[in-house]
C-alpha positions as CSV (number, residue, x, y, z in Angstrom):
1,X,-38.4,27.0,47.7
2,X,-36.7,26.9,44.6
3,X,-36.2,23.3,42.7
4,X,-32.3,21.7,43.7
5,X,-30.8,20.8,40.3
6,X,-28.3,18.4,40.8
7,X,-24.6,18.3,38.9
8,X,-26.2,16.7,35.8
9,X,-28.5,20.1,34.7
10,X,-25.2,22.0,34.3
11,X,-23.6,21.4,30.9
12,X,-20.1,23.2,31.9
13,X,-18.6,22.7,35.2
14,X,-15.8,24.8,36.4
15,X,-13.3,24.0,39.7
16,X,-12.9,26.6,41.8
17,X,-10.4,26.7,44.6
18,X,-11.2,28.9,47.8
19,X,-9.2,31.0,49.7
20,X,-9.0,31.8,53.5
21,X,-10.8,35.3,53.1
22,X,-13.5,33.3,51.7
23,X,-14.3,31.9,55.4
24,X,-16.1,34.4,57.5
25,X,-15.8,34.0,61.6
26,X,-18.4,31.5,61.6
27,X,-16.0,29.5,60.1
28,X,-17.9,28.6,56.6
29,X,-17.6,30.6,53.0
30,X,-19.0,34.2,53.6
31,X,-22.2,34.5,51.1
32,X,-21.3,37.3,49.4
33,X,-18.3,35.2,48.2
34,X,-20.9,32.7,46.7
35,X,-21.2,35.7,43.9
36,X,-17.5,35.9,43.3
37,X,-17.7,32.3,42.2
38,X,-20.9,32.8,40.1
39,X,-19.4,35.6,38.2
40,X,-16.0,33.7,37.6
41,X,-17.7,30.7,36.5
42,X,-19.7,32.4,33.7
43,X,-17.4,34.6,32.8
44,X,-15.0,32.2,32.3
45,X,-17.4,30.4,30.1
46,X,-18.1,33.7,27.8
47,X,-14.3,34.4,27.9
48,X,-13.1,30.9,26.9
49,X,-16.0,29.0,24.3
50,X,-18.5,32.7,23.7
51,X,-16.0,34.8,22.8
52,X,-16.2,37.6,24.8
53,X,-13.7,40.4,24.9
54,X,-13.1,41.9,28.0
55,X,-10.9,44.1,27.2
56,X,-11.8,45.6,23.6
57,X,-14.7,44.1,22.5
58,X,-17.8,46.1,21.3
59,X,-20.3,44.2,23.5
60,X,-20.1,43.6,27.0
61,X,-22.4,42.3,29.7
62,X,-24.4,44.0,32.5
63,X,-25.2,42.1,35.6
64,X,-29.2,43.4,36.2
65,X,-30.0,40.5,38.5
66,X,-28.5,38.2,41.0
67,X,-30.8,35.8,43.2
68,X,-28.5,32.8,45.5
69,X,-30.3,30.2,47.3
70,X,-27.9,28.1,49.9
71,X,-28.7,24.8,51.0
72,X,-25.4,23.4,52.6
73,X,-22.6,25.4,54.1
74,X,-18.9,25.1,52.2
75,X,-15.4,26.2,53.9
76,X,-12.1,26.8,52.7
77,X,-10.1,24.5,51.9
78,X,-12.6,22.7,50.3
79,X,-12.4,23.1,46.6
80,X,-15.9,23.7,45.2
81,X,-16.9,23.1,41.6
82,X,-19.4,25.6,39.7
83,X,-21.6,24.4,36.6
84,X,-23.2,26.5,34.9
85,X,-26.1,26.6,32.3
86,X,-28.4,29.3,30.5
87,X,-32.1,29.4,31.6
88,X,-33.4,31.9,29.4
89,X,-31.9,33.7,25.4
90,X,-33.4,36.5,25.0
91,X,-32.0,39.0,21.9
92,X,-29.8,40.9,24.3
93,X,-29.9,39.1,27.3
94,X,-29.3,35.9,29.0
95,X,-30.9,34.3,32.3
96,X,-27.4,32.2,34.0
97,X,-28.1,29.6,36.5
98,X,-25.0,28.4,38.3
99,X,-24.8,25.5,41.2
100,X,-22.1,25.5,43.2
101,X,-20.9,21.7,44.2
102,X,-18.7,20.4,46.7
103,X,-16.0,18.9,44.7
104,X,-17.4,15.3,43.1
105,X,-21.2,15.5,45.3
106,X,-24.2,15.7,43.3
107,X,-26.5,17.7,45.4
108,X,-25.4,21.4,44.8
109,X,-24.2,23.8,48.1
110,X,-25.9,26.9,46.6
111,X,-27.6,27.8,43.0
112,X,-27.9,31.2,42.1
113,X,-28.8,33.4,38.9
114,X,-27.5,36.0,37.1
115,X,-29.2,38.1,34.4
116,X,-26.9,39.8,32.2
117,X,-28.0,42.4,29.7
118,X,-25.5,43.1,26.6
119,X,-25.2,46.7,25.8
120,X,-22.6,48.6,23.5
121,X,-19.5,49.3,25.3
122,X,-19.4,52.9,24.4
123,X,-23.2,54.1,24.7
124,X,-24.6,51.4,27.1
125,X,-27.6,50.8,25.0
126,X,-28.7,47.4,24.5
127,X,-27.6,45.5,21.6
128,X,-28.3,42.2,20.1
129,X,-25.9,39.2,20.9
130,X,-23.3,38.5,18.9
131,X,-24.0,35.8,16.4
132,X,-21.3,33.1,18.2
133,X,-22.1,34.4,21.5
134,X,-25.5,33.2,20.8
135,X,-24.4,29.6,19.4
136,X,-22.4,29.2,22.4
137,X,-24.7,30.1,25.1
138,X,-27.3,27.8,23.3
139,X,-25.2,25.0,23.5
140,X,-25.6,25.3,27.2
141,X,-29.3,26.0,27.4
142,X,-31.0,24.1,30.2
C-alpha cells in the first residue's frame, strides 16, 4: 500500500467539475475517468505556468506510465479538486503525482502517477526539457 498524501503535499490544486458520464451503474465515478482528471490537471499546469504548446510547440510530452490507487469512492455531482506535484526531474522526463480530493477534505479519493517523457514533436526522440519548463516543474517538486 502506497503512502496517502494529504492536500498539503500538492503545491497546485486544480477544481474539477464532474459530469454524469463520469458515474458508471454502480452509481460512483468510473475509474478510468480518474485518468481524465489526472491528465487535465497536469496538463493544465504545463499549459498555464510551464509553457507548453500544444498546438505548435517543438516539445511535447508522452505519457509512458500511469499507476491510480483509490481509497474512497467520488460521484457526480460532487466537484473534486486535483493537486498536483512533481516526484521525480529527470533531463527529459518528469514523474507526476496527482491526488484527487473531494472538494475542501484533506484525505485524498485517489492518487495516481504519470510519467511523461518529452520527445521532439517531429521525430519522437527524446529531448531535454525546455529551460522554463524545468523552472516551473521544480517549483512544484515534492
Amino acid at each position: 500500500m502506497i503512502e496517502k498524501l494529504g492536500r498539503s503535499a500538492y503545491p497546485r490544486i486544480r477544481a474539477l467539475p464532474t459530469r454524469w458520464a463520469d458515474n458508471d451503474i454502480y452509481g460512483h465515478i468510473n475509474n478510468a475517468a480518474y485518468y481524465g482528471f489526472f491528465d487535465t490537471a497536469v496538463n493544465c499546469f504545463l499549459i498555464e505556468e510551464a509553457g507548453l504548446d500544444i498546438h505548435a510547440g517543438a516539445v511535447i510530452g508522452l505519457v509512458v506510465e500511469t499507476g491510480c490507487n483509490y481509497f474512497a469512492p467520488l460521484a457526480f455531482p460532487e466537484t473534486v479538486e486535483a493537486g498536483v506535484r512533481v516526484a521525480r526531474l529527470g533531463n527529459s522526463s518528469v514523474s507526476f503525482e496527482i491526488g484527487l480530493f473531494r472538494q475542501g477534505e484533506d484525505d485524498p479519493a485517489a492518487q495516481g502517477r504519470f510519467v511523461h517523457v518529452y520527445v521532439d514533436r517531429d521525430t519522437r526522440r527524446p529531448v531535454p526539457l525546455p529551460d522554463a519548463m524545468r523552472v516551473a516543474l521544480a517549483g512544484i517538486a515534492g
